[in-house]
N, C-alpha and C positions, 0 to 999 in steps of 0.2 A: 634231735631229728636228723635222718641220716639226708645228705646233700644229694641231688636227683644227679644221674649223668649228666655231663655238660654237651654231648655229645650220642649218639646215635652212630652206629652200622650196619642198622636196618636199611637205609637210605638206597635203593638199587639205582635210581634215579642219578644219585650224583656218582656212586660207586662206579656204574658204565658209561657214564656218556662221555667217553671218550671211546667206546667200542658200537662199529655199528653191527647192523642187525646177523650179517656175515659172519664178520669177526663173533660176534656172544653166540652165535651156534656151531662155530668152529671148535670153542672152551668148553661148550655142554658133550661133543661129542669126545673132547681129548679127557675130562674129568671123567667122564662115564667111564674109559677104557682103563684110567689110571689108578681107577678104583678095584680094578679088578689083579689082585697079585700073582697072579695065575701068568697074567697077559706081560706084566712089569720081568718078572723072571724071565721070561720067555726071550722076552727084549734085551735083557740087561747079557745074557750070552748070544743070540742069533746077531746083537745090530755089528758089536764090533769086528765076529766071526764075518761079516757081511762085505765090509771097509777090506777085510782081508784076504778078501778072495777076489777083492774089484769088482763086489754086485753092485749097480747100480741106486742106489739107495739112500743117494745125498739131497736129492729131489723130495724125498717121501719124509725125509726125515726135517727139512729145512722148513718144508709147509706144516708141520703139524707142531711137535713135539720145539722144534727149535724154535718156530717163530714165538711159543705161547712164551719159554722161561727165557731167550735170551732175548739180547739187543741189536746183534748183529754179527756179520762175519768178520768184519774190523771196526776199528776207531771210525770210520766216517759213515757205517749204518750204524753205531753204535750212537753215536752224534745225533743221528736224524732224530733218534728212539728217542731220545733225552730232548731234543726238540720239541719232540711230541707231545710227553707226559709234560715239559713245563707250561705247556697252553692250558692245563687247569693246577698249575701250584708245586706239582709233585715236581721232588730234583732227581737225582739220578746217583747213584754211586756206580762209578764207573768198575768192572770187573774184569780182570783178562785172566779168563776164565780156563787157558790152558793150563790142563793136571797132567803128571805124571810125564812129562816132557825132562829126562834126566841128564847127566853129563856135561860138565864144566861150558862147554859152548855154547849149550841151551841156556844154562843161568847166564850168561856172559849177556847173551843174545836178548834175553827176558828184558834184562835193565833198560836201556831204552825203550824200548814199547811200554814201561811204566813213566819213563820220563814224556814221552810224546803222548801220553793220556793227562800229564799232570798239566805239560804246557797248554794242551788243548783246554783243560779246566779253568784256567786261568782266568780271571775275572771274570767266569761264568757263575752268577749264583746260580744259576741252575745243576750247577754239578758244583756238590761242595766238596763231594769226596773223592778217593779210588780205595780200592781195597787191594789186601795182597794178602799170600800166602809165603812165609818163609822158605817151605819145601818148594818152591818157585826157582831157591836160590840157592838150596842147599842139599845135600847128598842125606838121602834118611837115615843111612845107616852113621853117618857121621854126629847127626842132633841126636841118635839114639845114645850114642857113647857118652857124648856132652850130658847126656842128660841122666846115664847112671853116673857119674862123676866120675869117668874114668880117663886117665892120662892119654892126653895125642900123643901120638908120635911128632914128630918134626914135620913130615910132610903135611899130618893133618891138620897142624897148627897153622900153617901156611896155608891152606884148603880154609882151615874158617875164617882165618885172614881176610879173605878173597870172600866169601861172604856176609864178615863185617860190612867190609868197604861196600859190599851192592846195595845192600840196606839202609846203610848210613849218605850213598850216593841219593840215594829215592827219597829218602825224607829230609834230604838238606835240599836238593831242588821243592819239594813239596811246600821247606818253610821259605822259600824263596818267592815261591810264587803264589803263599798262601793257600792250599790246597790240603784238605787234611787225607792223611793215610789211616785206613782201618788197619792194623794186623791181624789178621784171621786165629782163630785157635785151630789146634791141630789135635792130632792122638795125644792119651795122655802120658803115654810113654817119650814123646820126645818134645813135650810142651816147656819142660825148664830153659833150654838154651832160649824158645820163640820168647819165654817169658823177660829174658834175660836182654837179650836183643830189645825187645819193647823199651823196657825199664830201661838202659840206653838212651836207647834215640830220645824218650820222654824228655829224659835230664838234658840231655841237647839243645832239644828243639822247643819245649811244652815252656819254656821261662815267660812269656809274655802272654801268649796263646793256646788252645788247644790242637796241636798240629797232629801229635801223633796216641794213636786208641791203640790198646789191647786190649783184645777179645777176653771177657769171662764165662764160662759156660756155668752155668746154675744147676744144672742137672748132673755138674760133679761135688757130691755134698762137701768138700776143700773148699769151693771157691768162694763162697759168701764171705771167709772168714780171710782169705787170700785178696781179695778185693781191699779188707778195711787195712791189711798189712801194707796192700802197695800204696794205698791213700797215706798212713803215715808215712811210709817212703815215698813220697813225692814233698807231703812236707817236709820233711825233716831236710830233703835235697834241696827244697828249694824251688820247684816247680810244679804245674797243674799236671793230675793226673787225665788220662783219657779213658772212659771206659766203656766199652763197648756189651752191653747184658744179650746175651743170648741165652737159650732155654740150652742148647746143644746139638750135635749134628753127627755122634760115632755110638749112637747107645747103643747099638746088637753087637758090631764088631767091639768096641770095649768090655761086653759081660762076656763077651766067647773068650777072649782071650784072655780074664781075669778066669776062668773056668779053666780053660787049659792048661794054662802055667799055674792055676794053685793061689794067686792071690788075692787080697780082697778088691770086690772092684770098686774102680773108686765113684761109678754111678748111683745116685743117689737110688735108696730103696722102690718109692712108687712116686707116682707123679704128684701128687700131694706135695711130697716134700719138695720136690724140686719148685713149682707154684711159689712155696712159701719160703724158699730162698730167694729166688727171682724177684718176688713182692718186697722182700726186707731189702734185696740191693736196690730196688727204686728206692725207699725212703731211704737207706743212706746215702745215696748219691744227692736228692732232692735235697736233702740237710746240710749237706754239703755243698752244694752247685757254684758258691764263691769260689771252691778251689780246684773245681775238678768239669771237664765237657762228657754231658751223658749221653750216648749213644742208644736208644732203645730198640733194639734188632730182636723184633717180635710180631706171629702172628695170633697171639692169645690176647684174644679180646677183653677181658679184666683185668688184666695187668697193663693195658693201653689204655683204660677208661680209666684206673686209678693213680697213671700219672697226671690225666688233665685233670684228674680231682683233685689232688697233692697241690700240682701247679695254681689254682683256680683260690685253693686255701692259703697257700703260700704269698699270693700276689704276686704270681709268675705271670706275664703275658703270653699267652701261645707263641709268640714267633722271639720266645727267649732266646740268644745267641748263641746258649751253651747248651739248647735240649733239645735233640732230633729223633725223630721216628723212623722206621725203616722197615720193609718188607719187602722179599722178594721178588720181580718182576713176574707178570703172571698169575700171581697169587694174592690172596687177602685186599682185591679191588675196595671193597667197601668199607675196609679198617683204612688204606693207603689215600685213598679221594676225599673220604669224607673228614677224616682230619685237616687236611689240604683246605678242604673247601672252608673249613671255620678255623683257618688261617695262624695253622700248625707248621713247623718243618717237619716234612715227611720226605720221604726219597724211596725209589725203589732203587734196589742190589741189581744193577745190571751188568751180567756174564756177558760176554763176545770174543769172538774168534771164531776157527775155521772150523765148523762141522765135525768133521772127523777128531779134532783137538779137543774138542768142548763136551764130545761124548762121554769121558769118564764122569763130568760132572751133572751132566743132563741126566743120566743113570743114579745117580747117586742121588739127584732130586725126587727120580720117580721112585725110587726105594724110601727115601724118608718119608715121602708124601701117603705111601700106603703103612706104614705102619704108625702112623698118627691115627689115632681114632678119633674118626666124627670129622676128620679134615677134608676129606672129599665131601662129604656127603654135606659141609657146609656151605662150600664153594659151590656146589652144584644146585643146592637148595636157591642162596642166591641170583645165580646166573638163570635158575626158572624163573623164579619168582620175577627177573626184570622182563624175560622172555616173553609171557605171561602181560606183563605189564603194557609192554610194546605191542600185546597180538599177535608175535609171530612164531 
């Protein structure tokens, strides 16, 4: 007989009551607009055309669009935010959320503002994490090179030099202060050196504890099998791996450019497939969880019901030390709260920084968000349905 969910996401009730009646008709009107791709396009060339001509439009954009996905414009509204979500469970992954900020001075610059998020974290459970992005730290055309296997030059050898050390500066303060680092995945054209870098710091740091994750994306058909390669490279080194499952976040730009240039891409065929990698890397990690911290960075609601059913069989306790949930701020309330509420580690991914900085990612949100199918229209479904519920 098959085992009922131990858990529900129907729950609107726990899912919002952290939003009042304000805020949940503020989310109905920005989902209704986000759902429309017409409107997202529109936005993704007029806003930063906007920033660049000095229109006024830091206001319109801070109340609507910023306040739903980020945390704030610094570390201390970012603070607040995570203040906030911990009055009902939920922790926070801190995110500084600046893209595309390039030039030796910027990465230089970057490194600190990751170190004064990690001290901030510090002995907060309510923030167990930060995340980063390598390209944070490093020239793209340089991890492109690294990553066809092609010889530096001398200066460029000194160039990754210089972003060894930023990377290995962030995660030796992180295991200093106990604070774990996500590593983001990237293109898959320059993911070998971010893999490379991980695999690093791991050996490092990961000897006692879980400090440092690499990102897996599932929805590149390589990784499932790339996962179980870096779990025996973690033992065979010696240390826990960290793994962070994601479903993925560059599918149109990866098929265009495997189109382009001619080769195969390396996106898994239909989503089906992708599902059914994602599902096999929960049981492997769950089979393995003595030696490995599993990060679950998802908002697909059966693949989040069938770890607390794995866990539930396994005799995992929900507030296991090595099993966290995660979903992005703004998003997936009812998968995020109500795990929370039946006393899961969940955390939402919270972006911050300064408006005009944090655009390319904001854009890049609302682009993913619309070509997900059924992911507006679920979110919105919800946010009725509590709407509805409240009367208003």
């Amino acid at each position: 007989m098959e085992t009922q969910p131990l858990i529900s996401f129907e729950n609107t009730a726990i899912a919002f009551e952290h939003r009042s009646n304000q805020s949940l008709k503020k989310a109905n009107f920005l989902f209704s607009n986000i759902g429309k791709p017409w409107l997202v396009k529109f936005g993704a060339f007029a806003t930063p055309l906007a920033f660049k001509l000095g229109l006024p439009v830091k206001g319109i954009i801070k109340s609507t669009i910023f306040s739903q996905f980020c945390g704030g414009e610094n570390l201390q509204e970012a603070a607040a935010t995570a203040q906030s979500l911990s009055k009902f469970g939920v922790g926070a992954v801190l995110d500084y959320g600046v893209e595309a900020m390039e030039g030796e001075i910027n990465y230089d610059h970057a490194v600190p503002e990751f170190i004064r998020a990690i001290e901030f974290a510090a002995g907060k459970k309510h923030i167990p994490f930060i995340a980063m992005k390598v390209t944070g730290f490093a020239r793209f055309a340089l991890l492109e090179k690294l990553h066809r296997g092609e010889t530096l030059t001398a200066d460029e050898q000194h160039e990754y030099e210089r972003v060894r050390a930023r990377i290995n500066t962030i995660a030796e303060s992180a295991a200093l202060h106990k604070v774990s680092v996500l590593i983001d995945a990237e293109e898959s054209w320059i993911q070998q050196p971010v893999d490379d870098l991980a695999d690093a710091m791991m050996a490092r740091y990961n000897r006692s504890e879980v400090i440092v994750y690499n990102t897996f994306q599932l929805y590149r058909h390589d990784r499932l099998e790339f996962l179980k390669v870096s779990y025996q490279k973690a033992e065979q080194g010696g240390y826990l791996l960290g793994a962070k499952l994601v479903r993925g976040a560059y599918m149109e730009k990866e098929r265009r450019r495997a189109d382009e240039q001619n080769y195969e891409s390396p996106i898994q065929p239909d989503k089906k497939s992708s599902d059914e990698d994602y599902n096999e890397a929960i049981h492997f990690c769950l089979d393995h969880i003595h030696k490995l911290g599993l990060f679950v960075g998802t908002h697909n609601e059966e693949s989040t019901l069938l770890v607390t059913k794995l866990m539930a069989e396994k005799h995992l306790p929900p507030n296991h030390p090595r099993i966290s949930f995660s979903q992005l701020y703004g998003m997936s309330d009812n998968i995020t709260f109500n795990l929370a509420h039946a006393g899961y580690h969940v955390s939402k991914y919270l972006p911050y920084g300064p408006v005009k900085d944090v655009m390319p990612y904001l854009i890049r949100r609302a682009q993913e968000n619309t070509s997900i199918a059924g992911q507006m229209g679920r979110e919105l479904g919800l946010i009725r349905k509590e709407m509805k519920r409240r009367g208003i």
